[in-house]
N, C-alpha and C positions, 0 to 999 in steps of 0.2 A: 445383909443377913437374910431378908424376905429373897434376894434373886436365887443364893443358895438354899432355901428353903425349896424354891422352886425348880430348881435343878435336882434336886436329888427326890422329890415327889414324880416328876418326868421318868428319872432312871427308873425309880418306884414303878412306874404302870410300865415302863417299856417291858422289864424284864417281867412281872406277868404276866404279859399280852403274851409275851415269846412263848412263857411255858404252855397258855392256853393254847396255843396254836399247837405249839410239837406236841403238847397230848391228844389233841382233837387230830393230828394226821398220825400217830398211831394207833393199833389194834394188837390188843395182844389173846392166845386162848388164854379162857381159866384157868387153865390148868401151869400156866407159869408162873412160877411164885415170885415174886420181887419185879414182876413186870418187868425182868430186862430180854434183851436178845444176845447172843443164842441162847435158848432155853430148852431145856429136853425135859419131855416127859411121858409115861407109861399110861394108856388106857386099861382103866381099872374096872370101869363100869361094863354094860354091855356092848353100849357104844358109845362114839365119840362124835360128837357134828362141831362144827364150828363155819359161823357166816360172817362177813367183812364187805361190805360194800358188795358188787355183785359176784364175789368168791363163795362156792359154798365146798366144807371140804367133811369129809364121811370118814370113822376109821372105826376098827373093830376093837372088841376087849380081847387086851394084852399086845397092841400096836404098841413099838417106841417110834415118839415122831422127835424133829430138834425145829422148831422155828428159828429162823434167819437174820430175818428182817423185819423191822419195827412194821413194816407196810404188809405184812404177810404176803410178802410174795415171793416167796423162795424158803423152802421146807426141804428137810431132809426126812427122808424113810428110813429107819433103822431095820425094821423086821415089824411085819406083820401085814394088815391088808388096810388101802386106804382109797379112796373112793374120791375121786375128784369129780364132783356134780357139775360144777361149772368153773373152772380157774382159768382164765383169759389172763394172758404174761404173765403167767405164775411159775414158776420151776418148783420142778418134785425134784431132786436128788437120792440117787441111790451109789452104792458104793463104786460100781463101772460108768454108772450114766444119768444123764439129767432127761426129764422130758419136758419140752412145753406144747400146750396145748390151746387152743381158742376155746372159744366159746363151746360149751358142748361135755359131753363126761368121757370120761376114762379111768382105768384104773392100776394103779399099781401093786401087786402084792410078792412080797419078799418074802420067798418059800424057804431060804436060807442067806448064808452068810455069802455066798458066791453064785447064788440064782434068783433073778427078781423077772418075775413076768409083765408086761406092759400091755393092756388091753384094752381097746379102740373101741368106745360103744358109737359117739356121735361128735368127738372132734376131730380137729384139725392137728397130728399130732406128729410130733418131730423128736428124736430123742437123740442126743450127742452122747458118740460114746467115749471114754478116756479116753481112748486114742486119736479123739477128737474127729473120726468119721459120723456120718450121723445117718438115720435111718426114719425112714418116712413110716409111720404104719398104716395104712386105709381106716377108716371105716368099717366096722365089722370083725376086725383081724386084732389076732394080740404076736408077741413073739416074744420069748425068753431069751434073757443076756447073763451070761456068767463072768467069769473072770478074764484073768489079763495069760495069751500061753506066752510060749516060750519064743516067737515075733514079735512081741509086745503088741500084738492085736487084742481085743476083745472078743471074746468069744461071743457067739449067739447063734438062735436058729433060726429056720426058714419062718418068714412071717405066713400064717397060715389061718380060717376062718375060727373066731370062737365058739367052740361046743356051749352050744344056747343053753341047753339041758344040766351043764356042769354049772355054768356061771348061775343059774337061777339063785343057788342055794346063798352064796354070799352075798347074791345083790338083795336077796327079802330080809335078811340077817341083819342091812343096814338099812332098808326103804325105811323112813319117815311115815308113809301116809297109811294108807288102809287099804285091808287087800284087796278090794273090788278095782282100788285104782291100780295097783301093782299087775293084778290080772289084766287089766287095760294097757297099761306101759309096754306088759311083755310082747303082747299080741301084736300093739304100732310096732313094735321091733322086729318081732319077726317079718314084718310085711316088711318092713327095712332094709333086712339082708335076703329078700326072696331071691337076688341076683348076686349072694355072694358065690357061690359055686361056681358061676361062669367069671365073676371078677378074678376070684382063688387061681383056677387054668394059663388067666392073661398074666398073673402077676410069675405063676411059677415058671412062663413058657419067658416072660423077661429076664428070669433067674438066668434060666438055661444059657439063651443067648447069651447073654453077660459072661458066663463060668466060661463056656465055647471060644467067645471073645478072647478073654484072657488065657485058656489053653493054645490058643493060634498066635498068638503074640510072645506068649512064655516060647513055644518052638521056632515060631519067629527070631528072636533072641538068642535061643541057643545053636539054630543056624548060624546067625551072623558070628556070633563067638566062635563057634569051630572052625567058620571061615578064612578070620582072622589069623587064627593059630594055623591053621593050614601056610596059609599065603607066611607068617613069620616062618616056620619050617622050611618053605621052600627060600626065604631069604636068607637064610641061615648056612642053608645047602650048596645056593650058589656064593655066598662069599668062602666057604670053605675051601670049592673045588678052584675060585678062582684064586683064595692065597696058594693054595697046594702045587696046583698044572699052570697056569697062568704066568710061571713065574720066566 
């Protein structure tokens, strides 16, 4: 009786040591209720912040966002604007594409249902698009991605430098601190892209090449194709003359 006593006191602590642990390696925001994942929810307030170990994540009133994963690291963007301060192995999700990003911020903002802008302030950013190509953004650069056309590509535009002037107005919407620091931040940054304009030139002049490439190779191609069909024609021509005269 006492060793059964003692067995099932054991199972006793095992099984809450376990729940202490899987609670202590999840995070969930506030704002999901029942604490489970996936969980969606609307920013109501003016803004949204939420921090997780060294994740910090920003979003505006009337963002939907969906949490993922118990570990927050993998968020979906619904619609609205969301600020990733720093999310190292973290996936943002949008409806054509994921980004992940290191160490550093970036932002996502979903202008609609089939256009979400991706905007590079200071990481390392990679985005996979459904069609599972994926696209590097610099530093400094943002680039919009839309839908799926009629190749089953992903549409998108030229990645190109961010209008400093435009982006102000959302980034002070969600700063945290105080404006003498925000005035400080903006200025380190601009010193930050004093070389985007000559980087802008190298990245558009690798577009080119690239497009050019693939125009020389397209007629490349349809060279050899008409070739072909040549060379079939004229085999065609001589087995005729040779059933017809040959005989």
């Amino acid at each position: 009786m006492r060793k059964l006593a003692h067995l099932l006191l054991f199972i006793a602590a095992f099984q809450m040591e376990v729940r202490v642990r899987a609670s202590e390696s999840m995070s969930f925001p506030e704002n999901c209720l029942g604490k489970t994942v996936p969980c969606s929810f609307k920013v109501t307030t003016d803004k949204w912040s939420f921090e997780s170990g060294n994740i910090k994540l920003n979003a505006g009133q009337g963002a939907i966002l969906i949490a993922q994963d118990e570990k927050s690291k993998e968020w979906k963007l619904v619609s609205g604007t969301l600020w990733a301060q720093n999310a190292p192995s973290v996936k943002i999700k949008t409806v054509n594409a994921v980004a992940e990003g290191s160490s550093g911020q970036y932002w996502v903002l979903a202008e609609s249902d089939d256009r979400v802008v991706f905007r590079n302030i200071t990481s390392k950013l990679v985005l996979t698009f459904k069609d599972q190509t994926k696209l590097e953004v610099p530093r400094g650069f943002e680039v919009w991605v839309g839908g799926i056309n009629s190749q089953a590509k992903t549409e998108h535009g030229m990645v190109e430098p961010i209008n400093l002037k435009q982006h102000l107005k959302a980034w002070y919407e969600l700063y945290p601190g105080s404006r003498t620091q925000f005035v400080s931040e903006v200025q380190d940054l601009k010193d930050q892209w004093a070389d985007l304009i000559e980087q802008s030139g190298d990245i558009y002049k690798k577009v080119a090449e690239r497009k050019l490439a693939a125009l020389d190779e397209k007629k490349r191609q349809l060279m050899e194709i008409k070739r072909k069909q040549e060379e079939e024609r004229q085999r065609i021509r001589n087995e005729f003359h040779k059933r017809v005269f040959d005989q």
